[in-house]
GUMARVEX-680885 format. One record per residue (C-alpha): x, y, z; residue in one letter. Coordinates in pm, whole numbers, padded with zeros to 5 digits, always signed. Example, Ala and Ser with C-alpha at 12.3 -4.5 7.8 and 13.67 -1.06 7.14 Angstrom:
<rs>
+01230-00450+00780A;+01367-00106+00714S;
</rs>
This chain:
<rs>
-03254-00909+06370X;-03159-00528+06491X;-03435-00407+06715X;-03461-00049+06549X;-03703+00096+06819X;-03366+00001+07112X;-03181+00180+06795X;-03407+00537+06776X;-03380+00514+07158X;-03007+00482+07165X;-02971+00780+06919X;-03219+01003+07132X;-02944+00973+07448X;-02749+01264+07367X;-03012+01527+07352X;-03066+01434+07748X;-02823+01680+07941X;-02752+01680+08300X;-03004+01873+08551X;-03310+01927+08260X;-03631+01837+08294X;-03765+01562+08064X;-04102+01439+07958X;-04187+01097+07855X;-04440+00968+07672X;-04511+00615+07645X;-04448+00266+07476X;-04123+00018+07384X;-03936+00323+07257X;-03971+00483+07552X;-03907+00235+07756X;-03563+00160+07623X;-03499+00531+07631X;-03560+00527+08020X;-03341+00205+08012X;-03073+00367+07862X;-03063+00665+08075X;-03066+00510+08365X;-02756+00319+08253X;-02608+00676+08292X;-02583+00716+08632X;-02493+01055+08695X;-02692+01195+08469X;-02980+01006+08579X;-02958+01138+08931X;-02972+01500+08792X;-03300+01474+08612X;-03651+01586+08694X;-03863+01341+08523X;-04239+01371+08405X;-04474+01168+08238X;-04824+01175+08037X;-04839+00828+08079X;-04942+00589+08433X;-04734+00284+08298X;-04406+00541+08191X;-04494+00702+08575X;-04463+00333+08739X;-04147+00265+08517X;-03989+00582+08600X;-04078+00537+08998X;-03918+00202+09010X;-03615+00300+08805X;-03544+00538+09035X;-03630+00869+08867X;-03728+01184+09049X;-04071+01241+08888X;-04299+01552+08883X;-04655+01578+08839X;-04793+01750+08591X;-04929+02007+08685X;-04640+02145+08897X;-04480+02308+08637X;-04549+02462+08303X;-04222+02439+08110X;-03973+02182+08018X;-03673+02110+07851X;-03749+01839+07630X;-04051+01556+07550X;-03981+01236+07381X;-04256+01004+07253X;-04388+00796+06989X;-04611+00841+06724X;-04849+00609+06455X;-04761+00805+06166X;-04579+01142+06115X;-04565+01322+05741X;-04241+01526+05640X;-04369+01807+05824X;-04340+01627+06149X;-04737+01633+06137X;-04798+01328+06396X;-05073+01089+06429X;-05147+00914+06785X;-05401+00700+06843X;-05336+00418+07102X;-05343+00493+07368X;-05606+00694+07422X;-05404+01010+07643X;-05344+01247+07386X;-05442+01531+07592X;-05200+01486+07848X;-04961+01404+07542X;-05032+01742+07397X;-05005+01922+07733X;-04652+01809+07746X;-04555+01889+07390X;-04667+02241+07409X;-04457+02270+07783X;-04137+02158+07629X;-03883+02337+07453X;-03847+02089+07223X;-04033+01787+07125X;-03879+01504+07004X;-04036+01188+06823X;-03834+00857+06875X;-03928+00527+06645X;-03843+00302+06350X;-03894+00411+06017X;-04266+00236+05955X;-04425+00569+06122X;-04271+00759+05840X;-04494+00854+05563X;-04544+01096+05228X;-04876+01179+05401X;-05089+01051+05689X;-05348+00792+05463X;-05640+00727+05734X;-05455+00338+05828X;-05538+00499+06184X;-05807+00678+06360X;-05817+01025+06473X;-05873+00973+06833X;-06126+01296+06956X;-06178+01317+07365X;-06478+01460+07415X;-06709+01626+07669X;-07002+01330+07736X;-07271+01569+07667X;-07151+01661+07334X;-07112+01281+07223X;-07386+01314+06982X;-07363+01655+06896X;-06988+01565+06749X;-07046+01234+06610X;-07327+01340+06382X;-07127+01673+06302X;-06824+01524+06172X;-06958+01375+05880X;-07119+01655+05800X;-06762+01846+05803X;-06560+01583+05666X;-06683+01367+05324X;-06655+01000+05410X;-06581+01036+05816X;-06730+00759+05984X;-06677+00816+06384X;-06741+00564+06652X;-06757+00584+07026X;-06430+00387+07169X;-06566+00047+07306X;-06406-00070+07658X;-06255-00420+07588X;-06210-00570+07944X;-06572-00407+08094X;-06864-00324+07899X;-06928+00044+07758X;-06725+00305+07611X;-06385+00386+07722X;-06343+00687+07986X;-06097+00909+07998X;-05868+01014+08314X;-06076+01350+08228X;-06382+01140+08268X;-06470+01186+07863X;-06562+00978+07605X;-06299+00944+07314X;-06427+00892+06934X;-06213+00688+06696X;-06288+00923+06346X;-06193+00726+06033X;-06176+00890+05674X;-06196+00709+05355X;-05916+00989+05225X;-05726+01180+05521X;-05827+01539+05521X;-05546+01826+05515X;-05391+01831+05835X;-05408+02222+05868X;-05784+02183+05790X;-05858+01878+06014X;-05663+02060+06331X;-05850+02364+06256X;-06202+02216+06215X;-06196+01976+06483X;-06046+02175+06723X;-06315+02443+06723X;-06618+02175+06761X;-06769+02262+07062X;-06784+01949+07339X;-06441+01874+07180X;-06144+01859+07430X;-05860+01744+07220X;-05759+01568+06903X;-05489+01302+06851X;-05311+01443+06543X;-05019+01660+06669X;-05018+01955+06410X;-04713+02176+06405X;-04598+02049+06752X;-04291+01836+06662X;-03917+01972+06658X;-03734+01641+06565X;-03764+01335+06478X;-03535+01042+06521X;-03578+00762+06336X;-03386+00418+06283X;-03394+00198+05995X;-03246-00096+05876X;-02931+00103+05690X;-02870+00347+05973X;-03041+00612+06218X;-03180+00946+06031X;-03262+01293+06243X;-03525+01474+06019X;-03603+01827+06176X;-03892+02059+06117X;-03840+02281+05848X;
</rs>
């Protein structure tokens, strides 16, 4: 059976050129993408390397990668990562992992960002199967969980339950993050907008307008859709 996340990260290779600086993400995709870079040795060696995630950071380190920190720079040349779900606007949904934040921080440094994955994330429109993750301040926890419904017919938030210590899940920011379901997804444009200006509210996990490219692989070949 053909592995089509190895397949999106074989077709990402080419848009990694000698001496840039590239951000990762994190996940299988990514993984294989590292894996296959590092297969080129040259080009490996010229690289500076950064990540928004600690398990792409220990991958990276013991491949071998010159890797930056974060905030050490504020520009770079490209950012590859996955998503959930993206529309045909390259709209993207994330909601795993929990590190959007640091996600977003490296879309908006790069020149251009670049989602890898098999053709299950793409969709007509983003239909609520996942959350929209919200990071948020821990003195505004109430204040946004009882305002979102009040924006958004049919949002039902929840606070993001630890599942290997008991309480909520904190962030590397040391916030709380909210898992915001909808019985119909709002407008994307309207959900960035009206999230983002909640008070208490540090980031959101949908990825509006941020996305260059996207390369996806499917069972009858590899497709590169691009922002219109």
């Amino acid at each position: 059976m053909q592995d089509l996340k190895r397949e999106a990260a074989r077709a990402a290779l080419p848009f990694v050129q000698k001496d840039s600086t590239i951000g990762f993400g994190a996940g299988t995709t990514i993984a294989h993408l590292i894996g296959f870079i590092k297969e080129e040795v040259s080009l490996a060696s010229s690289l500076c390397t950064i990540t928004s995630s600690f398990s792409t950071r220990v991958l990276l380190q013991k491949s071998g990668f010159r890797v930056a920190e974060m905030g050490s720079t504020h520009r770079i040349d490209l950012y590859f990562d996955g998503c959930d779900q993206f529309d045909p606007s390259l709209n993207a949904l994330k909601s795993g992992g929990g590190i959007h934040t640091r996600e977003k921080i490296l879309a908006a440094m790069a020149h251009e960002f670049i989602l890898i994955g098999d053709d299950s994330k793409m969709v007509e429109q983003l239909d609520g199967k996942y959350p929209l993750v919200i990071e948020v301040i821990p003195d505004a926890i109430s204040f946004v969980l009882s305002g979102l419904p009040d924006i958004f017919e049919g949002a039902a938030p929840t606070i993001r339950l630890a599942d290997k210590k008991d309480g909520a899940v904190i962030t590397e920011n040391g916030n709380f993050l909210i898992d915001c379901r909808f019985e119909k997804f709002p407008d994307p444009a309207l959900l960035n907008e009206k999230v983002g200006l909640m008070p208490g509210v540090l980031e959101h996990s949908l990825f509006y307008g941020m996305a260059h490219k996207a390369i996806v692989a499917g069972n009858n070949g590899t497709i590169i859709k691009t922002r219109a």
